[in-house]
C-alpha positions in Angstrom: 0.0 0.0 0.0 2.4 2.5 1.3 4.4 1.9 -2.0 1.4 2.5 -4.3 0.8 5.6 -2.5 4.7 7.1 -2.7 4.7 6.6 -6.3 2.8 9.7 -6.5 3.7 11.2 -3.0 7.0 10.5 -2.4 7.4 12.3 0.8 4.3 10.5 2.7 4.8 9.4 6.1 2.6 6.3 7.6 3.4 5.3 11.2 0.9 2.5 11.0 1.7 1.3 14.5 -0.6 4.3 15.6 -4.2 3.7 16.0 -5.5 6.2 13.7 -2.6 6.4 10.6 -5.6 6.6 8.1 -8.7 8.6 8.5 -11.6 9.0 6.1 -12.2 12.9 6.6 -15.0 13.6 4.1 -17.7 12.3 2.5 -19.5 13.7 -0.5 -23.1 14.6 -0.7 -23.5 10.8 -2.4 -21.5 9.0 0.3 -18.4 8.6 -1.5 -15.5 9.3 0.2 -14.2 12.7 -0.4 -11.0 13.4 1.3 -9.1 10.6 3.5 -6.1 11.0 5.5 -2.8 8.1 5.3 -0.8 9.4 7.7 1.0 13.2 6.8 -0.9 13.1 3.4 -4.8 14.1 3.2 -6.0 13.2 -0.4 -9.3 13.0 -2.6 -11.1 9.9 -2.4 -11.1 10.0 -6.4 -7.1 9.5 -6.2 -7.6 6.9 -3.9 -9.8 5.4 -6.4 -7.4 5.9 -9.2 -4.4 4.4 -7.0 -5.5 1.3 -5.8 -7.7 0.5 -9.2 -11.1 0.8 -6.9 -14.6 0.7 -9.3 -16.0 3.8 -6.7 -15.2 6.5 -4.2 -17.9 4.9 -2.1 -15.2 2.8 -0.2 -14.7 1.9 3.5 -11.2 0.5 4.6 -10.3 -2.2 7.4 -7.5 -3.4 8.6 -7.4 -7.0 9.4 -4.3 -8.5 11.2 -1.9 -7.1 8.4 -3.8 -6.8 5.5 -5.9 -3.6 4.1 -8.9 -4.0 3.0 -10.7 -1.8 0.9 -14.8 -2.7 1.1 -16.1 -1.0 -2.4 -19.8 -0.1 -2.7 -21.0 0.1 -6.8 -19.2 1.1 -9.7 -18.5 4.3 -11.4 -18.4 7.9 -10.5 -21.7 8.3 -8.5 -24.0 10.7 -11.2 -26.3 7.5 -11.6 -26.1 6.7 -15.1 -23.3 4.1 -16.5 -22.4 4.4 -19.5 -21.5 0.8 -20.3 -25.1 0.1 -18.9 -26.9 2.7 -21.3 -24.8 1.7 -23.9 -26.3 -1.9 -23.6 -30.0 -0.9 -23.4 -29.1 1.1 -26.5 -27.8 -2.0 -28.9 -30.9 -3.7 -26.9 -32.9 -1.8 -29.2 -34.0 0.7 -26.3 -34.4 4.6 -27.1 -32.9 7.6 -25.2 -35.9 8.6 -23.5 -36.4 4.7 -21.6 -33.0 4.8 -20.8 -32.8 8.1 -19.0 -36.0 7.5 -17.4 -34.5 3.7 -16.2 -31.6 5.5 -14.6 -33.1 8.5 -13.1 -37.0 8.3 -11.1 -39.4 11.0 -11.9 -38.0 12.4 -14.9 -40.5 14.0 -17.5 -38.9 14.6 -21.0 -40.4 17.8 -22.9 -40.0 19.4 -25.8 -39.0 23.3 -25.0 
């Protein structure tokens, strides 16, 4: 972990036998995480994401004995729509207007 992370900040400093050396500091409006803490260095949960190869922000960690573990929660960037999903319904013979409406609840679509 602590190697993944210095490959892009080299001067990060994990004493990891403290109880707290990583912190989850922020969460966005969706419950993704939004800024988390490993030790000196306080970065986005999006990094995070991008680091370790996670499919979401929406991430809890645990540490068990001495393994990390990273508990992801769905896929994606958290607007609601997936593209690889939309794209499906679309070869699937489905049109734009039952796709939005499968992805987002209450939407009307009008002509303005």
């Amino acid at each position: 972990m602590l190697e993944k992370l210095k490959t892009n900040h080299e001067n990060i400093e994990i004493k990891f036998e403290e109880e707290n050396w990583f912190e989850i500091l922020e969460y966005t409006e969706g419950g993704r995480v939004k800024k988390i803490r490993f030790g000196n260095l306080v970065i986005p949960g999006t990094e995070v994401r991008t680091i370790f190869g996670l499919k979401s922000a929406n991430f809890n960690i645990s540490v068990e004995n001495e393994n990390i573990k990273f508990t992801v929660i769905g896929y994606g960037h958290g607007v609601g729509m997936s593209q690889t999903g939309a794209d499906s319904m679309a070869k699937e013979g489905k049109n734009y207007e039952d796709i939005i409406k499968h992805y987002y609840s209450g939407v009307e679509i009008i002509d303005v």
